[in-house]
PyMOL commands that place a pseudoatom at each C-alpha (Angstrom):
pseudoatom trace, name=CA, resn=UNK, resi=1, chain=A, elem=C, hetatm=0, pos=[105.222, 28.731, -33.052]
pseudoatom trace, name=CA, resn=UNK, resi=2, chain=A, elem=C, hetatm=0, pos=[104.804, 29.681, -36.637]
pseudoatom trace, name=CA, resn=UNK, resi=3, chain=A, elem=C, hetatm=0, pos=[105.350, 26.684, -39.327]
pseudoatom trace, name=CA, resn=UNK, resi=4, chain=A, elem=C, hetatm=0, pos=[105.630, 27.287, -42.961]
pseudoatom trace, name=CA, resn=UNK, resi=5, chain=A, elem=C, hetatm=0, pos=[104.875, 24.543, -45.161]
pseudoatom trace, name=CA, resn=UNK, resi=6, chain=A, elem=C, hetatm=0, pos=[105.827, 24.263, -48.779]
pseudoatom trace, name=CA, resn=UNK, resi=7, chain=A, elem=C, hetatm=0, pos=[104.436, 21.913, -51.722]
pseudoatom trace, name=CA, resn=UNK, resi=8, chain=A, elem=C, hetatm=0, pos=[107.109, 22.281, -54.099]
pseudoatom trace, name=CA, resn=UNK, resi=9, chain=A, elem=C, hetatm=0, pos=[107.006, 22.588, -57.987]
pseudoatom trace, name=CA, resn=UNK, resi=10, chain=A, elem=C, hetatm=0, pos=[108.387, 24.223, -61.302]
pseudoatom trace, name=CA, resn=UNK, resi=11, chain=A, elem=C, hetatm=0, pos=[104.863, 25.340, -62.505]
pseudoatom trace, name=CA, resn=UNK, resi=12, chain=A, elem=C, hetatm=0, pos=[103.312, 25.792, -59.243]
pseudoatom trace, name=CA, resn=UNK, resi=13, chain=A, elem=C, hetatm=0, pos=[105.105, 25.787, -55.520]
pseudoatom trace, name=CA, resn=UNK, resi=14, chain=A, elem=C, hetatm=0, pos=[102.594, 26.318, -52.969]
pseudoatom trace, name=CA, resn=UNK, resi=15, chain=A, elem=C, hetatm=0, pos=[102.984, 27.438, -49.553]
pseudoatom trace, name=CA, resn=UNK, resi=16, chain=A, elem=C, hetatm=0, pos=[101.048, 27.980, -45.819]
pseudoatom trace, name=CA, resn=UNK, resi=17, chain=A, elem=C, hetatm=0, pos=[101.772, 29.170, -43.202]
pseudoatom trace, name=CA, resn=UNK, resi=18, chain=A, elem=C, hetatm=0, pos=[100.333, 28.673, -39.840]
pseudoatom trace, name=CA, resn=UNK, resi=19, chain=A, elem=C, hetatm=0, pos=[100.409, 29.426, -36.536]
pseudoatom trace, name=CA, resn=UNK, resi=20, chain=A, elem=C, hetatm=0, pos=[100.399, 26.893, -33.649]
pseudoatom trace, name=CA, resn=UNK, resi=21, chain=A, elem=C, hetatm=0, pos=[98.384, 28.545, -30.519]
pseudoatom trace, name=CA, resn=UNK, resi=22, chain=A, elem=C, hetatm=0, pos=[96.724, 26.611, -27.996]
pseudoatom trace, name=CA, resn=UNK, resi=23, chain=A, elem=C, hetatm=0, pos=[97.431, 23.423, -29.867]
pseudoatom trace, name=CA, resn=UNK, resi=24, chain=A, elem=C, hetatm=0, pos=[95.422, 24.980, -32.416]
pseudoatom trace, name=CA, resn=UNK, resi=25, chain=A, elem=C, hetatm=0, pos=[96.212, 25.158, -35.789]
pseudoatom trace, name=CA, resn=UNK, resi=26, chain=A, elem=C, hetatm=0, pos=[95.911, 29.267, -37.558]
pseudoatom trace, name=CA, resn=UNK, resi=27, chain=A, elem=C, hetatm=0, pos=[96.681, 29.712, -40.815]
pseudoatom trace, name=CA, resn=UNK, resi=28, chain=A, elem=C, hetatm=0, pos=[98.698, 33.021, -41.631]
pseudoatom trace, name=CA, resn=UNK, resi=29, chain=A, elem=C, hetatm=0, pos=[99.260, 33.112, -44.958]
pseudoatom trace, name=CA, resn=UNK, resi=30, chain=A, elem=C, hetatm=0, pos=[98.725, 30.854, -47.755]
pseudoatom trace, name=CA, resn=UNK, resi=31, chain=A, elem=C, hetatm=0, pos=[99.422, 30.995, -51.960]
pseudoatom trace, name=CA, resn=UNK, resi=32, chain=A, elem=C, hetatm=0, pos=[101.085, 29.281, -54.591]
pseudoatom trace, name=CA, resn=UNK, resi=33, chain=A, elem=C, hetatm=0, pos=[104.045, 30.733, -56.706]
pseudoatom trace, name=CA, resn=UNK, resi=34, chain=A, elem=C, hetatm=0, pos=[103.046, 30.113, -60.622]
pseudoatom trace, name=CA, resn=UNK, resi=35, chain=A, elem=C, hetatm=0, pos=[105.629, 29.941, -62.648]
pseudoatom trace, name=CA, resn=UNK, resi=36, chain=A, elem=C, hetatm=0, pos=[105.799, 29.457, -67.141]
pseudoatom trace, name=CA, resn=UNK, resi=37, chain=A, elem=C, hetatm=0, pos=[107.592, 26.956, -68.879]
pseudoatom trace, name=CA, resn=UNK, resi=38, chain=A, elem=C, hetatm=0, pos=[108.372, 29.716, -71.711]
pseudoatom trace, name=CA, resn=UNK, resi=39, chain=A, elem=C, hetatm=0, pos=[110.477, 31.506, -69.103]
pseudoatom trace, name=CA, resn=UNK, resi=40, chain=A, elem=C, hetatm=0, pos=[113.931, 30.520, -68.674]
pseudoatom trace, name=CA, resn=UNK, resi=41, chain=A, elem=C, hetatm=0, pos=[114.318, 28.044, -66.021]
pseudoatom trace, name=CA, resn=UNK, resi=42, chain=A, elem=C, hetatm=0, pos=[116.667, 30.579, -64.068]
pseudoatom trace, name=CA, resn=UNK, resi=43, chain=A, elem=C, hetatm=0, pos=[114.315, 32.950, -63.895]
pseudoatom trace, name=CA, resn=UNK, resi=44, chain=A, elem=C, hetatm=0, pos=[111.745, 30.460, -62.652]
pseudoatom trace, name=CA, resn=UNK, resi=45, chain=A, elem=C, hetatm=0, pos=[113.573, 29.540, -60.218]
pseudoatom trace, name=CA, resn=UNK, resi=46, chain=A, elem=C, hetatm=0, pos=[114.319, 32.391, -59.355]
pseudoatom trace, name=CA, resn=UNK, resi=47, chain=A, elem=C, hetatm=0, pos=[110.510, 33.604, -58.987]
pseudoatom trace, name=CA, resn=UNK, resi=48, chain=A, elem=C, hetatm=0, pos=[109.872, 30.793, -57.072]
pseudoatom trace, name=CA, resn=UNK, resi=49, chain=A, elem=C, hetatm=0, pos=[112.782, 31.768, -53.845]
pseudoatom trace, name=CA, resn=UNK, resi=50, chain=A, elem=C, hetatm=0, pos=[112.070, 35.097, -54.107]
pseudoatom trace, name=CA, resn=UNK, resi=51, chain=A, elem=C, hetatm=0, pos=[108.101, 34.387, -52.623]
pseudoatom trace, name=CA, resn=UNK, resi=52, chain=A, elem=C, hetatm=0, pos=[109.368, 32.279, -49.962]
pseudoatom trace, name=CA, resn=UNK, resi=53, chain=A, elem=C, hetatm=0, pos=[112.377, 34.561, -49.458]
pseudoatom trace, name=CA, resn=UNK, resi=54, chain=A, elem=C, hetatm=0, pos=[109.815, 37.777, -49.021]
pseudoatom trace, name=CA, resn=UNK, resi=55, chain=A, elem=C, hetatm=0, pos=[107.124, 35.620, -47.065]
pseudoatom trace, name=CA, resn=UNK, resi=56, chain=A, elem=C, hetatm=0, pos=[109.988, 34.039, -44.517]
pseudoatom trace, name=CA, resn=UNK, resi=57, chain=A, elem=C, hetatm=0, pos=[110.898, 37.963, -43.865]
pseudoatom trace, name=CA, resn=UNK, resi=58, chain=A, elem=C, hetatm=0, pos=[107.256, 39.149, -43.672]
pseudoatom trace, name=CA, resn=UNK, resi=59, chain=A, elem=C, hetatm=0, pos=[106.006, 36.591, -41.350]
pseudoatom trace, name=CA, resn=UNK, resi=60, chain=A, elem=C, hetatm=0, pos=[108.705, 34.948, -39.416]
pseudoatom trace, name=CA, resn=UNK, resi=61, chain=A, elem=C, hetatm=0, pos=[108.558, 31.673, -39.027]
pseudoatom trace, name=CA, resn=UNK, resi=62, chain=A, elem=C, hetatm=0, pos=[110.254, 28.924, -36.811]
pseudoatom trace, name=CA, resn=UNK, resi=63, chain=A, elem=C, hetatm=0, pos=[110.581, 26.455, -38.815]
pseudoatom trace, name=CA, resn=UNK, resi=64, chain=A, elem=C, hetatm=0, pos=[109.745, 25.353, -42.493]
pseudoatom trace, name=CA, resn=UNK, resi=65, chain=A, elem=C, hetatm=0, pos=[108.758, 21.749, -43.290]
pseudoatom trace, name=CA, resn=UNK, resi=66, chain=A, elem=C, hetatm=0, pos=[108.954, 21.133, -47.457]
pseudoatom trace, name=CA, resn=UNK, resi=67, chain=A, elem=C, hetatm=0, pos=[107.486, 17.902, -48.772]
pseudoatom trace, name=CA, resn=UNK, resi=68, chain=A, elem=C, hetatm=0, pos=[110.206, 15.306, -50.247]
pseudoatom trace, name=CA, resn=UNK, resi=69, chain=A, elem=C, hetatm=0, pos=[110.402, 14.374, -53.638]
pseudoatom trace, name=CA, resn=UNK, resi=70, chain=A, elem=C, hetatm=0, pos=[107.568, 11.935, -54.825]
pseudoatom trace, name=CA, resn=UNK, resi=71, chain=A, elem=C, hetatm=0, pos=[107.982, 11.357, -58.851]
pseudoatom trace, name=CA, resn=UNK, resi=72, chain=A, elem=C, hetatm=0, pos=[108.993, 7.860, -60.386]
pseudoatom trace, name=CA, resn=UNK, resi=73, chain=A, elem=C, hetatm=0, pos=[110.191, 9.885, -63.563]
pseudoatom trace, name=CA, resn=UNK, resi=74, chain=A, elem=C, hetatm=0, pos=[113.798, 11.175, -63.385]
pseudoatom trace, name=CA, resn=UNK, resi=75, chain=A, elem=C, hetatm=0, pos=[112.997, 14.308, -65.180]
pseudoatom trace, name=CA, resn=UNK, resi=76, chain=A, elem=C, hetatm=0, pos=[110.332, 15.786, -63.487]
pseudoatom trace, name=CA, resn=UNK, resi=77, chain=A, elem=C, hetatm=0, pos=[111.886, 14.078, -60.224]
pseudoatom trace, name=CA, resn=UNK, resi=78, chain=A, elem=C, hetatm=0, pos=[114.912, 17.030, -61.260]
pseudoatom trace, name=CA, resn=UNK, resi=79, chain=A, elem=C, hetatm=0, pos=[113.021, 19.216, -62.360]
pseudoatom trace, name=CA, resn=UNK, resi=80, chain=A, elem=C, hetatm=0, pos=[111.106, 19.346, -58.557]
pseudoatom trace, name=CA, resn=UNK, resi=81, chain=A, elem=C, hetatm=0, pos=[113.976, 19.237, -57.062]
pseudoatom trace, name=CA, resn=UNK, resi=82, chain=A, elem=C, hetatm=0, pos=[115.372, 22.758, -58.735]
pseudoatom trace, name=CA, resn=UNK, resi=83, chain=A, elem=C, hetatm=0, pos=[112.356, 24.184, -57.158]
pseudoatom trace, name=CA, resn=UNK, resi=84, chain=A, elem=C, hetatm=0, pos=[112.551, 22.121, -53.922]
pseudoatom trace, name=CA, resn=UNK, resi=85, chain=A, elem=C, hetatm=0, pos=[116.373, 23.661, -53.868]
pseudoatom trace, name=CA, resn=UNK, resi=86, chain=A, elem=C, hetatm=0, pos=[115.341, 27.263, -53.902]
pseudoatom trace, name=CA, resn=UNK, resi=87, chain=A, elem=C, hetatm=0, pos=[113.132, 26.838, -51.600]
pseudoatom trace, name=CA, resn=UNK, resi=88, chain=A, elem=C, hetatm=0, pos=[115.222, 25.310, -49.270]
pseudoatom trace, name=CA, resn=UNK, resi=89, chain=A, elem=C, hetatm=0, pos=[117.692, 27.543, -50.043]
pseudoatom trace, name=CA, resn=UNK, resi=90, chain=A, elem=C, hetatm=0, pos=[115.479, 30.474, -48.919]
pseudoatom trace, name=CA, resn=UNK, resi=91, chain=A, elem=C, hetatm=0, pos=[115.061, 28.870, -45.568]
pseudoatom trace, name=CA, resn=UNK, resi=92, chain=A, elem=C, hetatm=0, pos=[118.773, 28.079, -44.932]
pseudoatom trace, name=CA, resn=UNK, resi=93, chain=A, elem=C, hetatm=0, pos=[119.434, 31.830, -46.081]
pseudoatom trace, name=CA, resn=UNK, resi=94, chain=A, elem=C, hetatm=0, pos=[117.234, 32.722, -43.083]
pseudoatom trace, name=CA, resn=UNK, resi=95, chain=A, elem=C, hetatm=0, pos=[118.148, 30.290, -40.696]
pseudoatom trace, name=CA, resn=UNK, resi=96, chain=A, elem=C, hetatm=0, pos=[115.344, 28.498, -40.118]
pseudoatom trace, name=CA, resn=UNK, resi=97, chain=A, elem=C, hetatm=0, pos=[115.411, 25.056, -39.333]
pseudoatom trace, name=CA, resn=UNK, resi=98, chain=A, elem=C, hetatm=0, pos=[114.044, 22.211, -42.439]
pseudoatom trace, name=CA, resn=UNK, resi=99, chain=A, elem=C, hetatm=0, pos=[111.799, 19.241, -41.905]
pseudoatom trace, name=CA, resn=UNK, resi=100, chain=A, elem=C, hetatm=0, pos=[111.480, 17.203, -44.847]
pseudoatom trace, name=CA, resn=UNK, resi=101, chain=A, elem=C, hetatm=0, pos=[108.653, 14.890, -44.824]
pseudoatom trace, name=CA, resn=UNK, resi=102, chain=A, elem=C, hetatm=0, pos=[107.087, 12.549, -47.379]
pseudoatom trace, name=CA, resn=UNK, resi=103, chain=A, elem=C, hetatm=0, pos=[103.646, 13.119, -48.976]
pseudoatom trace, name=CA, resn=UNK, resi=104, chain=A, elem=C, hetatm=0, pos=[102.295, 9.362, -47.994]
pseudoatom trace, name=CA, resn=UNK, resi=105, chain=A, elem=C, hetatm=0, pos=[103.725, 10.327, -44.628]
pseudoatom trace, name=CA, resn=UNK, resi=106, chain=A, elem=C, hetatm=0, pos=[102.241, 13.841, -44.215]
pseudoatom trace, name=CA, resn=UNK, resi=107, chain=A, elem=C, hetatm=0, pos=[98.280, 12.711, -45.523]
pseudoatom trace, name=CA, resn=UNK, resi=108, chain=A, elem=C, hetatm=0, pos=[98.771, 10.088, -42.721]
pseudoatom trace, name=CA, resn=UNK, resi=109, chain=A, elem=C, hetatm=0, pos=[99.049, 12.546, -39.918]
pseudoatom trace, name=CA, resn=UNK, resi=110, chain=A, elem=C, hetatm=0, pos=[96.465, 14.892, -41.670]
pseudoatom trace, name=CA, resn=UNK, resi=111, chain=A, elem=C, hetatm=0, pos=[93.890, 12.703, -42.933]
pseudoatom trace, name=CA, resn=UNK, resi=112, chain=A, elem=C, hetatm=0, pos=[94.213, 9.636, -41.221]
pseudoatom trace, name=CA, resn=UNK, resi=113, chain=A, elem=C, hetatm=0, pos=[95.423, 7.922, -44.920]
pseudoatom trace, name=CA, resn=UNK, resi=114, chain=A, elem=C, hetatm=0, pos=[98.530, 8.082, -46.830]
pseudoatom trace, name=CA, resn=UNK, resi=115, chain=A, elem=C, hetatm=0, pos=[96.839, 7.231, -49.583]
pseudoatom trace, name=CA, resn=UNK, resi=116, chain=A, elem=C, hetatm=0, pos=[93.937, 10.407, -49.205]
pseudoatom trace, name=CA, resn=UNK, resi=117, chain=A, elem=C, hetatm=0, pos=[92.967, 12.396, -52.583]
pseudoatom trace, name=CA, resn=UNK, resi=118, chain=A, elem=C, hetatm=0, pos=[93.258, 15.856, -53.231]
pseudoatom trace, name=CA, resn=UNK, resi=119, chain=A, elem=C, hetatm=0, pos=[89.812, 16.362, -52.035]
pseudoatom trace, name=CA, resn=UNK, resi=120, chain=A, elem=C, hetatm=0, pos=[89.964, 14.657, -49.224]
pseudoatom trace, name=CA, resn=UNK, resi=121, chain=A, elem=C, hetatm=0, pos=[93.324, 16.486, -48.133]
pseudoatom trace, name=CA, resn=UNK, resi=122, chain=A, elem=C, hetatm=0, pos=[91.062, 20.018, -48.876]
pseudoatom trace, name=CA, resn=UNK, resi=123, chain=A, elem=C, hetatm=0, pos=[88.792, 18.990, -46.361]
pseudoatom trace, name=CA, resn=UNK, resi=124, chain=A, elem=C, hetatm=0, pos=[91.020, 17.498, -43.529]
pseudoatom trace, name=CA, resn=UNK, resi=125, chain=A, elem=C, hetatm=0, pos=[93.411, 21.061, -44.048]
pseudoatom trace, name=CA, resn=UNK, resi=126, chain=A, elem=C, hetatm=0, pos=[89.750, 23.191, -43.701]
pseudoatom trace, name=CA, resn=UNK, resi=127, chain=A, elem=C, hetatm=0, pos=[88.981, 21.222, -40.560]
pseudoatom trace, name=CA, resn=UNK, resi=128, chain=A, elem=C, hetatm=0, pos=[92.563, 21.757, -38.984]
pseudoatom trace, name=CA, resn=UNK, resi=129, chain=A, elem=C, hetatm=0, pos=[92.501, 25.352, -39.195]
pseudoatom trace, name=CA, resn=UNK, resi=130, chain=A, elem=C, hetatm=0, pos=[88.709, 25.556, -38.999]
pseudoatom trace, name=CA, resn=UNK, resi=131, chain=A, elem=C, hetatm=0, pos=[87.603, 27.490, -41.978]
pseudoatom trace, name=CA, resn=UNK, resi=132, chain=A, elem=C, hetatm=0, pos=[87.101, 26.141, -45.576]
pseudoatom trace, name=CA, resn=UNK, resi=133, chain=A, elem=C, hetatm=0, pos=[88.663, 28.862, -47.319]
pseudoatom trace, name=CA, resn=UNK, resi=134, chain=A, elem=C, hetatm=0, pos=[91.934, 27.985, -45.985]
pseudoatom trace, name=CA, resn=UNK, resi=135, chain=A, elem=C, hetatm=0, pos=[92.634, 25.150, -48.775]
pseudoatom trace, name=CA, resn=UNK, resi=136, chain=A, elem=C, hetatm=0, pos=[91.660, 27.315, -51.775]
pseudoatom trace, name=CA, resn=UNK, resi=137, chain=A, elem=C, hetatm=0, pos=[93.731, 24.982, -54.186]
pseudoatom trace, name=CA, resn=UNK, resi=138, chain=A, elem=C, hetatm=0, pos=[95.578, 21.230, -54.220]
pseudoatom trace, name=CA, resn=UNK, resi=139, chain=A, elem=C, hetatm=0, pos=[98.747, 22.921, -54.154]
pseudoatom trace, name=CA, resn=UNK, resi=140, chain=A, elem=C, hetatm=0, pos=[97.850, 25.616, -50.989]
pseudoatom trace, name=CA, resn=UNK, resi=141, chain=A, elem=C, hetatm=0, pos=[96.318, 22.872, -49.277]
pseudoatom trace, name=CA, resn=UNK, resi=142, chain=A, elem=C, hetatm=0, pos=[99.004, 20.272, -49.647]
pseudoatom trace, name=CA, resn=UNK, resi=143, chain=A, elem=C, hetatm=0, pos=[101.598, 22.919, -48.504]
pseudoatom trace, name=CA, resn=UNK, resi=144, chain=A, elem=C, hetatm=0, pos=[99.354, 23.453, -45.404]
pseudoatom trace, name=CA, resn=UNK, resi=145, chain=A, elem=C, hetatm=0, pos=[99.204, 19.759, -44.735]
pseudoatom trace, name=CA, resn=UNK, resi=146, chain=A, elem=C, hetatm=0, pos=[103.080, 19.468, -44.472]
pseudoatom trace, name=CA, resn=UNK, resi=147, chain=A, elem=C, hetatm=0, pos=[103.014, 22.101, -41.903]
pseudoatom trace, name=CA, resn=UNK, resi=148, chain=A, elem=C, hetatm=0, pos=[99.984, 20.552, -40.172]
pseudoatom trace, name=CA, resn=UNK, resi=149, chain=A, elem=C, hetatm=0, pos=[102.354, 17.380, -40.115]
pseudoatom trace, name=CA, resn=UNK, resi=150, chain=A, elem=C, hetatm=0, pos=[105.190, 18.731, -38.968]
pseudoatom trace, name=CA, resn=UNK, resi=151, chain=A, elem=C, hetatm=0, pos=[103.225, 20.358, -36.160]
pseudoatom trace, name=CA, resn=UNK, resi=152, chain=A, elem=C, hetatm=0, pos=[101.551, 17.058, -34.918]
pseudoatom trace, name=CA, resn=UNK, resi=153, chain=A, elem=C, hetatm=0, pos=[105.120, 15.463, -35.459]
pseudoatom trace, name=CA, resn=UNK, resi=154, chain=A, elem=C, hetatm=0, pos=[106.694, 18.646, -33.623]
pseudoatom trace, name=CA, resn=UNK, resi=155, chain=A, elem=C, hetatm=0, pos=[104.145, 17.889, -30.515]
pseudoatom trace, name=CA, resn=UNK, resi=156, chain=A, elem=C, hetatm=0, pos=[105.005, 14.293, -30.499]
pseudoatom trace, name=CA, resn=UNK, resi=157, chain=A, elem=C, hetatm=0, pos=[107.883, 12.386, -28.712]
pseudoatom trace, name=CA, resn=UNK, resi=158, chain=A, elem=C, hetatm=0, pos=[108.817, 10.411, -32.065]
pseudoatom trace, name=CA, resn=UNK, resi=159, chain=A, elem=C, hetatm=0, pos=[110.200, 13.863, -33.362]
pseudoatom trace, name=CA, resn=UNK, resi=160, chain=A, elem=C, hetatm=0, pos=[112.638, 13.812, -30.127]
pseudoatom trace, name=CA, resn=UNK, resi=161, chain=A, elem=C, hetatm=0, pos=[113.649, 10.158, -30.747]
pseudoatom trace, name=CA, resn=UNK, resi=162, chain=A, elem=C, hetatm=0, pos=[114.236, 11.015, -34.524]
pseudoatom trace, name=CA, resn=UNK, resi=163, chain=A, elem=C, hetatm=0, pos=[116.741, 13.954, -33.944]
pseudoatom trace, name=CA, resn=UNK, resi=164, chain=A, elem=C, hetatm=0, pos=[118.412, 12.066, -31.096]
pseudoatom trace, name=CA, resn=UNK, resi=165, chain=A, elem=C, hetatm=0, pos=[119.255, 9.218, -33.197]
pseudoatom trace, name=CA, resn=UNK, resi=166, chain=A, elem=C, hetatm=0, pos=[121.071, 11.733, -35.756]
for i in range(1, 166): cmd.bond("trace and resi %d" % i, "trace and resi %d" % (i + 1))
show_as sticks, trace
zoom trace
């Protein structure tokens, strides 16, 4: 099963993807989609679906999990969820199924804390996949946590309970 996680953001959307074999975690493919504030937001946007877009053709994945919206500020709150959008967009485009999951929620099943630093989510998304170079930045590694989570939440009977009670 291949899981593509995305970290989503106007200046910088990162995504990984990995690859669940043997109940091991592989990561795939892994980057972050930079993005100017003197561009025009459309094109922006527009930069930002077109990498997920290409990488959900190149590498196929089952599912993509996207971290939820986290900002107590209306505007950048909005301004994540245009990039959020695309991204989700380029999902539904394809098919794939979305999991939506919460950053407190997704450090918890990665690093044993919802309340774990950058670093500390670096280090817990180099031991999953078991090599350091995995997490190159805050925004690769957080977008290989949420499909770390979603793969622990995938393997677990909660996940069954959660879509039954839709």
């Amino acid at each position: 099963m291949r899981i593509l996680g995305i970290d989503p953001g106007l200046t910088s959307t990162g995504y990984g993807l990995i690859e669940i074999v043997d109940r091991s975690f592989k990561p795939i493919e892994g980057g972050v989609v930079r993005t100017k504030s003197s561009e025009p937001m459309e094109q922006r946007l527009y930069s930002i679906y077109k990498v997920i877009r290409d990488v959900i053709q190149e590498f196929s994945p089952d599912a993509v999990a996207v971290e939820d919206l986290h900002s107590r500020f209306a505007k950048t709150a909005l301004l994540l969820g245009h990039a959020r959008g695309v991204a989700v967009m380029a999902a539904g485009e394809a098919g794939l199924p979305v999991f939506h999951y919460q950053p407190t929620r997704a450090k918890n099943l990665v690093t044993g804390s919802g309340r774990a630093d950058k670093e500390q989510i670096k280090q817990a998304v180099a031991t999953h996949l078991g090599t350091p170079d995995a997490a190159k930045n805050e925004h690769v590694a957080d977008a290989f946590s949420i499909a770390i989570a979603h793969a622990i939440m995938s393997e677990s009977t909660a996940l069954e309970a959660i879509e039954a009670a839709k």
